[in-house]
SETORNU-85177 format. One line per field, with one value per residue: chain; residue in three letters; residue number from 1; y, x, z of N, C-alpha, C in turn. Coordinates in steps of 0.001 Angstrom, whole numbers, plus 500000, padded with zeros to 6 digits. Example, Ala and Ser with C-alpha at 12.3 -4.5 7.8 and 13.67 -1.06 7.14 Angstrom:
# SETORNU-85177
ch	c(A  A);
aa	c(ala  ser);
i	c(1  2);
n.y	c(494310  497750);
n.x	c(513190  512850);
n.z	c(507800  507080);
ca.y	c(495500  498940);
ca.x	c(512300  513670);
ca.z	c(507800  507140);
c.y	c(496700  500030);
c.x	c(513200  512900);
c.z	c(507800  507870);
***
This chain:
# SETORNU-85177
ch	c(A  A  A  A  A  A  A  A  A  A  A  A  A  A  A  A  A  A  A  A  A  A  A  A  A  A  A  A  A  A  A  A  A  A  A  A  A  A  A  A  A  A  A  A  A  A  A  A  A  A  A  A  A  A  A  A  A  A  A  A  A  A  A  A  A  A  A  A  A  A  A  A  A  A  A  A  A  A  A  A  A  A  A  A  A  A  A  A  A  A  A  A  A  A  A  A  A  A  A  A  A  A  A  A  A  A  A  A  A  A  A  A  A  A  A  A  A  A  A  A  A  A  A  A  A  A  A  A  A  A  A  A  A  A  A  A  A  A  A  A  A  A  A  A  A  A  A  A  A  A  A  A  A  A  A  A  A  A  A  A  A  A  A  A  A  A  A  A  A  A  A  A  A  A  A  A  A  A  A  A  A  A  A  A  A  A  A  A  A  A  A  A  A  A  A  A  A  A  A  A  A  A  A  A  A  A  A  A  A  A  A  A  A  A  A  A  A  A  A  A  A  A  A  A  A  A  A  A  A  A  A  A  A  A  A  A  A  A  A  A  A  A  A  A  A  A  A  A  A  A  A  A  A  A  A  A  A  A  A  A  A  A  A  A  A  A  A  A  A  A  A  A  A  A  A  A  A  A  A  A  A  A  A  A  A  A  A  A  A);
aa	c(unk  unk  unk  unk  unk  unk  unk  unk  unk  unk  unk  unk  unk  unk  unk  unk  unk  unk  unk  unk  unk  unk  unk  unk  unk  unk  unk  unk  unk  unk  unk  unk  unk  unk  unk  unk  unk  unk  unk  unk  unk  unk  unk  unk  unk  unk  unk  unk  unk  unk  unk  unk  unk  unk  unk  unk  unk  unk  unk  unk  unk  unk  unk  unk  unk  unk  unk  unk  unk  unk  unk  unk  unk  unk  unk  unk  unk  unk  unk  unk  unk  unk  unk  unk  unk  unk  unk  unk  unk  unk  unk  unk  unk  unk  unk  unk  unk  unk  unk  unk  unk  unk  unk  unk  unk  unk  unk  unk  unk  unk  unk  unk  unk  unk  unk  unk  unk  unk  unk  unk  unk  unk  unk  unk  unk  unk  unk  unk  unk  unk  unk  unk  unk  unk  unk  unk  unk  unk  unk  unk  unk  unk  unk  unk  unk  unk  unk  unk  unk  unk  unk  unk  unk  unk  unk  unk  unk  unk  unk  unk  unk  unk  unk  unk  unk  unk  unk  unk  unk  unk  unk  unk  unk  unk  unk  unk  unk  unk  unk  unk  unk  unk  unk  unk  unk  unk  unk  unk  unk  unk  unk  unk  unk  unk  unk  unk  unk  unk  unk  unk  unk  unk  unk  unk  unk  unk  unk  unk  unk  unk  unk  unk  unk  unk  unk  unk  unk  unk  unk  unk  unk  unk  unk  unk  unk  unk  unk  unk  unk  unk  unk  unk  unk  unk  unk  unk  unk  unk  unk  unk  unk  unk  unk  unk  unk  unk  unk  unk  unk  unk  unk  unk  unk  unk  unk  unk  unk  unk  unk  unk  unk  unk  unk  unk  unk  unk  unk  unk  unk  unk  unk  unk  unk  unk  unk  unk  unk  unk  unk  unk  unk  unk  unk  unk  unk  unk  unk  unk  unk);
i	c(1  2  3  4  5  6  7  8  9  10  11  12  13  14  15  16  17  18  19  20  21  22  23  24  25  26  27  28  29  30  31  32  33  34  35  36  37  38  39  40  41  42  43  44  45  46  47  48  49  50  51  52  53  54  55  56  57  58  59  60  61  62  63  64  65  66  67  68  69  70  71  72  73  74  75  76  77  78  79  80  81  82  83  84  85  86  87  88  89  90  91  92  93  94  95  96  97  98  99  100  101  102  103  104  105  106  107  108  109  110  111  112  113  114  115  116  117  118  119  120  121  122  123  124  125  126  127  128  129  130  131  132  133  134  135  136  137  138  139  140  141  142  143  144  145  146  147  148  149  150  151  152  153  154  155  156  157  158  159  160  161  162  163  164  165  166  167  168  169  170  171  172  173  174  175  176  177  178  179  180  181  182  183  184  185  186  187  188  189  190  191  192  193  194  195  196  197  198  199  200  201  202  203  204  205  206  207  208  209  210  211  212  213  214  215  216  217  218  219  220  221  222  223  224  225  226  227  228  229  230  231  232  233  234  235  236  237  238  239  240  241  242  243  244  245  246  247  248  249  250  251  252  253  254  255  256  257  258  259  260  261  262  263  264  265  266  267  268  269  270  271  272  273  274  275  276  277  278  279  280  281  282  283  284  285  286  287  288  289);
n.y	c(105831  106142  108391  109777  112205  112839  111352  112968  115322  114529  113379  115933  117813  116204  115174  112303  109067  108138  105341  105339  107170  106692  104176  105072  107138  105362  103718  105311  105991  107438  110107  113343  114346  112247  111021  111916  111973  109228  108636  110184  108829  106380  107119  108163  110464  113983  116119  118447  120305  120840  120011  122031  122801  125443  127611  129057  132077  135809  138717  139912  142198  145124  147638  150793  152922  154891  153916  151620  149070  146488  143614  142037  139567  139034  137258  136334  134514  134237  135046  137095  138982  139265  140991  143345  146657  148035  145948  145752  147988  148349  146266  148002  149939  148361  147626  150292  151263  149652  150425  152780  152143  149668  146828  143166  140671  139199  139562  141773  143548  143603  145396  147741  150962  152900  155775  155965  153271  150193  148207  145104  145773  147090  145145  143218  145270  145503  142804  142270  144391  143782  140876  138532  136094  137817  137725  138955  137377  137732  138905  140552  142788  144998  146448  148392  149167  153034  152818  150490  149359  148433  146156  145459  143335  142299  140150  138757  140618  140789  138089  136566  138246  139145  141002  142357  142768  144735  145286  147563  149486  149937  149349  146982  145516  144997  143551  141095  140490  140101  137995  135688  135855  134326  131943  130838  131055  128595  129716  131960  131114  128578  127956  128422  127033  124603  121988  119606  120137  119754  116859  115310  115382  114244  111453  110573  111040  109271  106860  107123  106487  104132  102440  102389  100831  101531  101528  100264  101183  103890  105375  107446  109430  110075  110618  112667  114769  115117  116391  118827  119559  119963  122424  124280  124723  125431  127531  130733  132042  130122  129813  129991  132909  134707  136373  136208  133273  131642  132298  132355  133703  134889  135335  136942  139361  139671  140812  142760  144462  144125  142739  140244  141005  139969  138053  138190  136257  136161  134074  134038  132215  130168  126761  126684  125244  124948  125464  122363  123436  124226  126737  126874  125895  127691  129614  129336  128566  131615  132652  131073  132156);
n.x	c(393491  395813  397120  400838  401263  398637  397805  399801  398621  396767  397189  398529  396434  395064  397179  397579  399010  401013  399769  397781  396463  396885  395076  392601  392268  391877  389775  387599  388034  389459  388360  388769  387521  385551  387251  388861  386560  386149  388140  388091  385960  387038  388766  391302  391611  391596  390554  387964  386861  386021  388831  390909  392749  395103  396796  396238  397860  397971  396312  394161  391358  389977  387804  386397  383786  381983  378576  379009  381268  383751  384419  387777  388910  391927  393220  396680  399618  401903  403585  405235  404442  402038  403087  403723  403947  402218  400506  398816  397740  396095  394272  393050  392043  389915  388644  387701  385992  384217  383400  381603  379922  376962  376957  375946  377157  380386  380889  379480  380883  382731  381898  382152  383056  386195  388114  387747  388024  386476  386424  387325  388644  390990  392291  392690  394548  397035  397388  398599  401558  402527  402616  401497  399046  396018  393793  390172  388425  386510  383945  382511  380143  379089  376545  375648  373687  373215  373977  375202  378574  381423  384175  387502  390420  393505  395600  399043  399648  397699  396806  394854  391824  389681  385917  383636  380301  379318  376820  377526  380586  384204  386533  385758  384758  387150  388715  387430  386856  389719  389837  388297  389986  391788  390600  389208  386304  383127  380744  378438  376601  375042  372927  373191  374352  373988  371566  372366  374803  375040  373744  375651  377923  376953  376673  379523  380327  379381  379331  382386  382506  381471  383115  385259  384695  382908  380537  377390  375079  375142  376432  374821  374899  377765  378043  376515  377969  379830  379493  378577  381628  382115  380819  381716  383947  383331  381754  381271  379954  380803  383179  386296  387336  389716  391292  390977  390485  389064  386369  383506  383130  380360  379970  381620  381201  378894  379214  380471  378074  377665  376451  377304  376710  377125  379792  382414  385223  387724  390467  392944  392749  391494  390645  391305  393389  396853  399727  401838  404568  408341  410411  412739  412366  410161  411726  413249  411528  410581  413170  413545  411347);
n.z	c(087498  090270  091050  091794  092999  093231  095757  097629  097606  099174  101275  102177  102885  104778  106668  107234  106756  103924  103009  103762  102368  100216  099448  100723  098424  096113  097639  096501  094048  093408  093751  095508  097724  098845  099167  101830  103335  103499  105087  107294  108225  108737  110983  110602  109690  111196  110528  110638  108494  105343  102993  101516  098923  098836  097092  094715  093744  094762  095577  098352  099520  101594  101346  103145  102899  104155  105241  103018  102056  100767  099636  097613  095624  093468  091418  090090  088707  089864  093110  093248  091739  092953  094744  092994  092987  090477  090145  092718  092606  090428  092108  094071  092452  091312  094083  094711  092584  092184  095422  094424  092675  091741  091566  090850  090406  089238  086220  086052  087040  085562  083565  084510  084649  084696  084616  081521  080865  080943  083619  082757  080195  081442  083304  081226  079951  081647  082929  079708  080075  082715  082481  083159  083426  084626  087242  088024  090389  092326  094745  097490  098453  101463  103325  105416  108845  109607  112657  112773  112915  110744  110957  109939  108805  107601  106790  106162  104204  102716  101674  103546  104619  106249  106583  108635  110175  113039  115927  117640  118683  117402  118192  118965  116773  115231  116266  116637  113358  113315  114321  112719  110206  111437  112718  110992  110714  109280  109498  110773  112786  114249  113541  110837  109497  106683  106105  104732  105136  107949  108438  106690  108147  110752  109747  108912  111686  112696  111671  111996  114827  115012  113780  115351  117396  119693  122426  121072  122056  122895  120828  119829  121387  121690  119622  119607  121047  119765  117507  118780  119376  116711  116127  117272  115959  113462  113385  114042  116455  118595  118553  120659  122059  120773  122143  124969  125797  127291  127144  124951  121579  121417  124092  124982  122772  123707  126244  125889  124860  122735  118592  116608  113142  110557  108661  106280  104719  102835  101838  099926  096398  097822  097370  094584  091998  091777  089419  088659  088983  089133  090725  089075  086548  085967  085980  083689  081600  080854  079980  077690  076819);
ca.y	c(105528  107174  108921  110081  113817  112871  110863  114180  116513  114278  113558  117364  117913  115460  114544  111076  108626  107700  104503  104959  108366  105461  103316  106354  107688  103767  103147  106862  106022  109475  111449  113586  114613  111414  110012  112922  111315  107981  108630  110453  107355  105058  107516  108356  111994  114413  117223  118966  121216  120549  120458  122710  123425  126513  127663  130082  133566  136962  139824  140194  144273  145246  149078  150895  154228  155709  152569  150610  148104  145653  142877  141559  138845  139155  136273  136338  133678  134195  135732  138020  139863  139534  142199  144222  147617  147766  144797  146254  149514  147292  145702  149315  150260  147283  147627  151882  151326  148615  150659  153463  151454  148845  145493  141738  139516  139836  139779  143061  144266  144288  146155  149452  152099  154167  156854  155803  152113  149170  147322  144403  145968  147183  143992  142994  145593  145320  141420  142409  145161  142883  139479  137367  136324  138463  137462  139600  136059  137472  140490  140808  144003  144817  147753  148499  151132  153870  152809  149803  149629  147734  145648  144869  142526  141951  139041  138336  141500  140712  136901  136727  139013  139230  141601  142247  144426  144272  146829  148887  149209  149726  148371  145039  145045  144948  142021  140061  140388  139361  136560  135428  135597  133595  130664  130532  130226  128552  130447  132707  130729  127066  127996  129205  125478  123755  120773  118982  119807  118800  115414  114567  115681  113465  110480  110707  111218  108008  105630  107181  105851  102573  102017  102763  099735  101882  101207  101153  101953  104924  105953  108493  110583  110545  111342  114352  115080  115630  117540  120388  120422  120741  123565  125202  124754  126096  128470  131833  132650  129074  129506  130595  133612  134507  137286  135807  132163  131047  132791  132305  134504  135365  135559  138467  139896  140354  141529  144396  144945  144532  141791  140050  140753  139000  138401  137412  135728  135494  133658  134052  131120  128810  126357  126583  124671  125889  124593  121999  124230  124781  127886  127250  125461  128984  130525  128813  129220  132429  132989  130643  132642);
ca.x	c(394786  395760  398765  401912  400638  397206  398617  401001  397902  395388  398178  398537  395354  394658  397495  397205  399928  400554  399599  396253  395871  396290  394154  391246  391551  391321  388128  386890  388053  390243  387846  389394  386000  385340  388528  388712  384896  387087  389558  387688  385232  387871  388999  392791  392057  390368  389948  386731  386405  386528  390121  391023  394864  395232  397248  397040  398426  396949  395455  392613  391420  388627  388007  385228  383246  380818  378113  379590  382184  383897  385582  388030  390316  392355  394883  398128  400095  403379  403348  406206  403612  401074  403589  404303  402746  401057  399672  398633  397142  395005  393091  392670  390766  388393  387887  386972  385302  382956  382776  381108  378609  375763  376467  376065  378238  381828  380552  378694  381720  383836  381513  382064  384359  387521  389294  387550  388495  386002  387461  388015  390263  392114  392586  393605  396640  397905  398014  399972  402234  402841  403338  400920  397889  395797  392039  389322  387452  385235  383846  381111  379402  378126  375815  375558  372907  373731  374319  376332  380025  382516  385781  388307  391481  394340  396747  399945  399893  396522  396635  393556  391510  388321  385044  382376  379244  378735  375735  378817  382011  384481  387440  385630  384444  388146  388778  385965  387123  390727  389319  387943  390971  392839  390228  388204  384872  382821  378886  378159  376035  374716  371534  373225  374902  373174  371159  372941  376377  375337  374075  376907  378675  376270  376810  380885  380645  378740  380520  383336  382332  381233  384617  386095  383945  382706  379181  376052  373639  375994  376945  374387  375029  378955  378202  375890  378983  381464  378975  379184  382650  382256  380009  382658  384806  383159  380513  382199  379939  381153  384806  386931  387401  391337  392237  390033  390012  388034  385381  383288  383108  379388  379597  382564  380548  377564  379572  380807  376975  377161  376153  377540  375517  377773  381100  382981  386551  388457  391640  393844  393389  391104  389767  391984  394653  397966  400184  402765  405801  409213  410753  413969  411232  409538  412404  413892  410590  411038  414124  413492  410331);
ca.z	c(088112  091597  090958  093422  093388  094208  097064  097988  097825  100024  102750  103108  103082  106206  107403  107085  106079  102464  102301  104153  101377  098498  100184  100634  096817  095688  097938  096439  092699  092909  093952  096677  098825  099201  100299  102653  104335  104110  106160  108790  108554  109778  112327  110415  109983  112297  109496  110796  107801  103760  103033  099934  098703  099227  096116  093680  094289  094487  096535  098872  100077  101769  101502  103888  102749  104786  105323  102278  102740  099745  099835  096656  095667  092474  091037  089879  088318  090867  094467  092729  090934  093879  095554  092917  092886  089711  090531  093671  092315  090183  092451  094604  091710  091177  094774  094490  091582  093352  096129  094045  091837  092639  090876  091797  089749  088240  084787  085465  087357  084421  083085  084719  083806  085237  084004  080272  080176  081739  084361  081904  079304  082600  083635  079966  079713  082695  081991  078655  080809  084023  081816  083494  083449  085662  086936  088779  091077  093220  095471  097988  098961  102296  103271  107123  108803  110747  113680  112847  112683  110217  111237  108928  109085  106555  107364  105570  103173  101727  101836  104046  104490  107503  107097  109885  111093  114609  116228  117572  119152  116387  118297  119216  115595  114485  117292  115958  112491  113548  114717  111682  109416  112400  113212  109888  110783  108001  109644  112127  114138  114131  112553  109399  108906  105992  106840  104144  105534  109247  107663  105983  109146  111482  109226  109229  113231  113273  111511  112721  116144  115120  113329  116709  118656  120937  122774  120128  123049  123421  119723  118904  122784  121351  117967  119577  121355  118372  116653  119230  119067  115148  116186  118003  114950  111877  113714  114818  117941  119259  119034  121995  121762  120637  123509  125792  125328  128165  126601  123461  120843  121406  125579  124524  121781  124426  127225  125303  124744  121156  118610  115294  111883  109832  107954  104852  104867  101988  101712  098329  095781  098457  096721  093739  091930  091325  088734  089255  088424  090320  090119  088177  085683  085405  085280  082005  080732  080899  079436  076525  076182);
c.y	c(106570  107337  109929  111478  113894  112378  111956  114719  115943  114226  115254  118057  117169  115010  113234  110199  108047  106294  104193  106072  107067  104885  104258  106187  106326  103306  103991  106597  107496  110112  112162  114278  113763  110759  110672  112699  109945  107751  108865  109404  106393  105780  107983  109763  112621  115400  117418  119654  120548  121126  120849  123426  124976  126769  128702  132066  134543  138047  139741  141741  144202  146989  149478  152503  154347  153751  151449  150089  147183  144577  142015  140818  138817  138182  136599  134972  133145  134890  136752  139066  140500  141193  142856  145487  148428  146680  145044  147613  148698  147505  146894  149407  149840  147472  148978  151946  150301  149229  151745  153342  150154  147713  144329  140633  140215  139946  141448  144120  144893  145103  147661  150004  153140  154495  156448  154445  151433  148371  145999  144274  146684  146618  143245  143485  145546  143424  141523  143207  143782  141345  138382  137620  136879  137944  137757  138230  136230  138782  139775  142238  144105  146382  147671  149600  151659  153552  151257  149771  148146  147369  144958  144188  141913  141090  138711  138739  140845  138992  136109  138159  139028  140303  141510  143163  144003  145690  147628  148146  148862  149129  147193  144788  144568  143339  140755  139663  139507  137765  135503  135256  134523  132430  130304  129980  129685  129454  131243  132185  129095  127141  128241  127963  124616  122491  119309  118350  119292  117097  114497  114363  114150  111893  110302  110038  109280  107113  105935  106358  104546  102317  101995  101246  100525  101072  101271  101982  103554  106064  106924  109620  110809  111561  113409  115444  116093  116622  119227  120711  120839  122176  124885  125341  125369  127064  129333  132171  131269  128716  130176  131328  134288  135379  136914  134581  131033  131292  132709  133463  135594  135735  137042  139545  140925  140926  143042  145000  144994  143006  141732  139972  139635  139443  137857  137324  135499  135133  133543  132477  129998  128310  125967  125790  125600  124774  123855  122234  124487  126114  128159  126213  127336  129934  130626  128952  130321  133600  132353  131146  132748);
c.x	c(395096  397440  399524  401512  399160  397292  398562  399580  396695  396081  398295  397826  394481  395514  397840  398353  399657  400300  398040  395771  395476  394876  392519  390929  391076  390250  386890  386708  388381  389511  388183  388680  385853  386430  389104  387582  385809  387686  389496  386933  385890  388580  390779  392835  390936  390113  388513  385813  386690  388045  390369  392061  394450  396568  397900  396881  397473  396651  394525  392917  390165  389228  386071  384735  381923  379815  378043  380813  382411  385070  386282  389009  390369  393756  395873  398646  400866  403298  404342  404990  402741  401549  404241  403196  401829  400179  398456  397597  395667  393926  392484  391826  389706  387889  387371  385969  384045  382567  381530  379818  378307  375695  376465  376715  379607  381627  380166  379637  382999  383533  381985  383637  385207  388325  389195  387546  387129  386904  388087  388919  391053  392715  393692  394837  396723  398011  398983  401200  402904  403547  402793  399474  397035  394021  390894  388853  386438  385020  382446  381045  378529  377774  375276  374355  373698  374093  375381  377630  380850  383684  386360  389895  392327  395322  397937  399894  398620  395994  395116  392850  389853  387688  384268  381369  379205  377676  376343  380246  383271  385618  386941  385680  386005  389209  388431  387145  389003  390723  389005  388602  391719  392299  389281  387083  383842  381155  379298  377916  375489  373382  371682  373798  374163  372845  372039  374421  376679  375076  374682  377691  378240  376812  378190  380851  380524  379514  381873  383929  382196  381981  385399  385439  383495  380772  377842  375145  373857  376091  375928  374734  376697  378725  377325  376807  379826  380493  378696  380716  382806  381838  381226  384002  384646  381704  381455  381714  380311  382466  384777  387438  389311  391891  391952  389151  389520  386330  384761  383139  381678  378996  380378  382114  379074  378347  380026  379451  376718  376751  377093  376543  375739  379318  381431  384131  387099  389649  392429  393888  392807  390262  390485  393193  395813  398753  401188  403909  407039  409203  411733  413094  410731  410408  413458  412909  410509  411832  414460  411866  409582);
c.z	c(089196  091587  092174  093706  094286  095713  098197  098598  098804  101192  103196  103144  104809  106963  107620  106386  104620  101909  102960  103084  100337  098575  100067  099203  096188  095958  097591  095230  092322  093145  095584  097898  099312  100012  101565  103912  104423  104638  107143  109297  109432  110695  112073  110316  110782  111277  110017  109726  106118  103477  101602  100135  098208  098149  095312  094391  093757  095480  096892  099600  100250  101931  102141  103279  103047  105696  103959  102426  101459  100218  098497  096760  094154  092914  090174  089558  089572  092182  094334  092262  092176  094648  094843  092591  091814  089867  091878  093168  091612  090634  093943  093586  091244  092537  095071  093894  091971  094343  095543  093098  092225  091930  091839  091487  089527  086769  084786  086059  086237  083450  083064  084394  084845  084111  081988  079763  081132  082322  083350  081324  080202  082586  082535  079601  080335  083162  080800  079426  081869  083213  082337  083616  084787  085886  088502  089170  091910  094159  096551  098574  099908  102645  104847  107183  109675  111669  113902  112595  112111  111334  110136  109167  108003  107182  106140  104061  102045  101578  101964  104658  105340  107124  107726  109664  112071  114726  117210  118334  118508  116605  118280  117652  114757  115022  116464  114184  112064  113867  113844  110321  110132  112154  112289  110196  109419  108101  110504  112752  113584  113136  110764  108460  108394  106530  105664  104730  106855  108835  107649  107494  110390  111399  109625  110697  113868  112887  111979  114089  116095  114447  114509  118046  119793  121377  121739  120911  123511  122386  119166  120359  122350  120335  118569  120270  120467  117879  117379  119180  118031  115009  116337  117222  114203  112388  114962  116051  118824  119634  120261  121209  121310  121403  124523  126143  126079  128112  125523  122933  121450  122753  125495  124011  122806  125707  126927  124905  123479  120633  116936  114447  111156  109564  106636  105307  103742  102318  100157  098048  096617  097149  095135  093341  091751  090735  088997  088711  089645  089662  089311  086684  085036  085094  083525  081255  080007  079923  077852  075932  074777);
***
């Protein structure tokens, strides 16, 4: 059954009016990927990128020492908590404590130990203390050489959150990285875009076009069309550049004489649900605790 929320959450997801959303999840059978490829199919949404509600609350921090570099996001129930400063101290110390030892999962992160405790039973009282549930989601660790230089970028008090290497120039690197919280690239470069996900992409473009009546003798020189502008969507040396937006990323990048290694982007809670609660709901909760 395709219920009024699912509706809610595919319309603001694409855009798309609610009786062409019904219409989608119905020709999908609720599944909301699909009705998301359905919609661009018939040409009702332009969505370039996988659309994912953007949700649940939390912190992202990147901290830099020496040629190590971390990047963390920690959830939170409430965006009350997100900003308060135990909450805050926290996830400073998962990201210290990461910068200082060499793991590769979060399992083996909760392993390690400050000040006598493992990050885990950290995590655990200060969930009992704070009053909500609290949950370490994810890290990456990057390791530069000498001669390369970090950029880092915090947006909307931790929200999102941009890391870089470039092979120097530590203002551009901080540019770059701004850039990258702003215009969410999903690769670096075209080469790094799964052959799966151009594909899928290819396919879309096409029926897209031939839902549209345009020329067949024509429809694969369009479709090769759209797929550079996708390029120039979800591949960072293809955007325009955001100070300099006659310029791409990677004509900028080389004029300053330097180059991009890579990056990471987190955003708080992508990808995630969040529950369907008001706030005078949570707050009687609460109080009838």
């Amino acid at each position: 059954m395709i219920s009024a929320s699912m509706v809610k959450e595919l319309r603001e997801a694409t855009g798309a009016g609610m009786l062409d959303c019904k219409k989608a999840l119905e020709a999908s059978n609720g599944n909301m990927e699909d009705a998301i490829t359905w919609l661009r199919e018939k040409g009702i949404s332009k969505a370039a990128k996988k659309a994912s509600r953007i949700a649940a609350e939390g912190l992202a921090v990147s901290k830099i020492e020496g040629n190590k570099a971390v990047i963390v996001e920690v959830n939170s129930e409430t965006d009350f908590v997100a900003k308060n400063e135990e909450f805050k101290n926290l996830v400073n110390i998962i990201a210290d404590t990461l910068l200082s030892n060499d793991v590769e999962s979060v399992e083996d992160a909760l392993k390690l130990e400050h000040d006598g405790n493992t990050l885990e039973e950290l995590i655990i009282e200060k969930t009992s203390t704070i009053g909500e549930k609290l949950s370490f989601r994810r890290f990456e660790k990057i390791v530069k050489e000498d001669d390369e230089v970090f950029g880092t970028y915090s947006h909307m008090g931790g929200k999102i959150v941009a890391l870089c290497v470039l092979s120097k120039d530590e203002e551009l690197a901080k540019d770059i990285a701004m850039q990258i919280a702003a215009m969410r690239p999903l690769y670096l470069n075209r080469d790094m875009v799964p052959a799966s996900v151009l594909d899928k992409e290819r396919n879309i473009l096409k029926e897209q076009a031939e839902n549209e009546g345009l020329d067949p003798n024509k429809i694969d020189m369009i479709v090769n069309g759209r797929i550079n502008k996708y390029y120039e969507e979800v591949c960072l040396v293809d955007q325009g550049f955001i100070k300099e937006n006659k310029m791409k990323v990677n004509k900028y990048v080389e004029s300053k004489g330097s180059e991009i290694k890579s990056f990471v982007r987190y955003e708080v809670g992508e990808g995630m649900e969040k529950r369907e609660e008001n706030f005078a709901d949570e707050v009687m909760k609460q109080i009838n605790g």
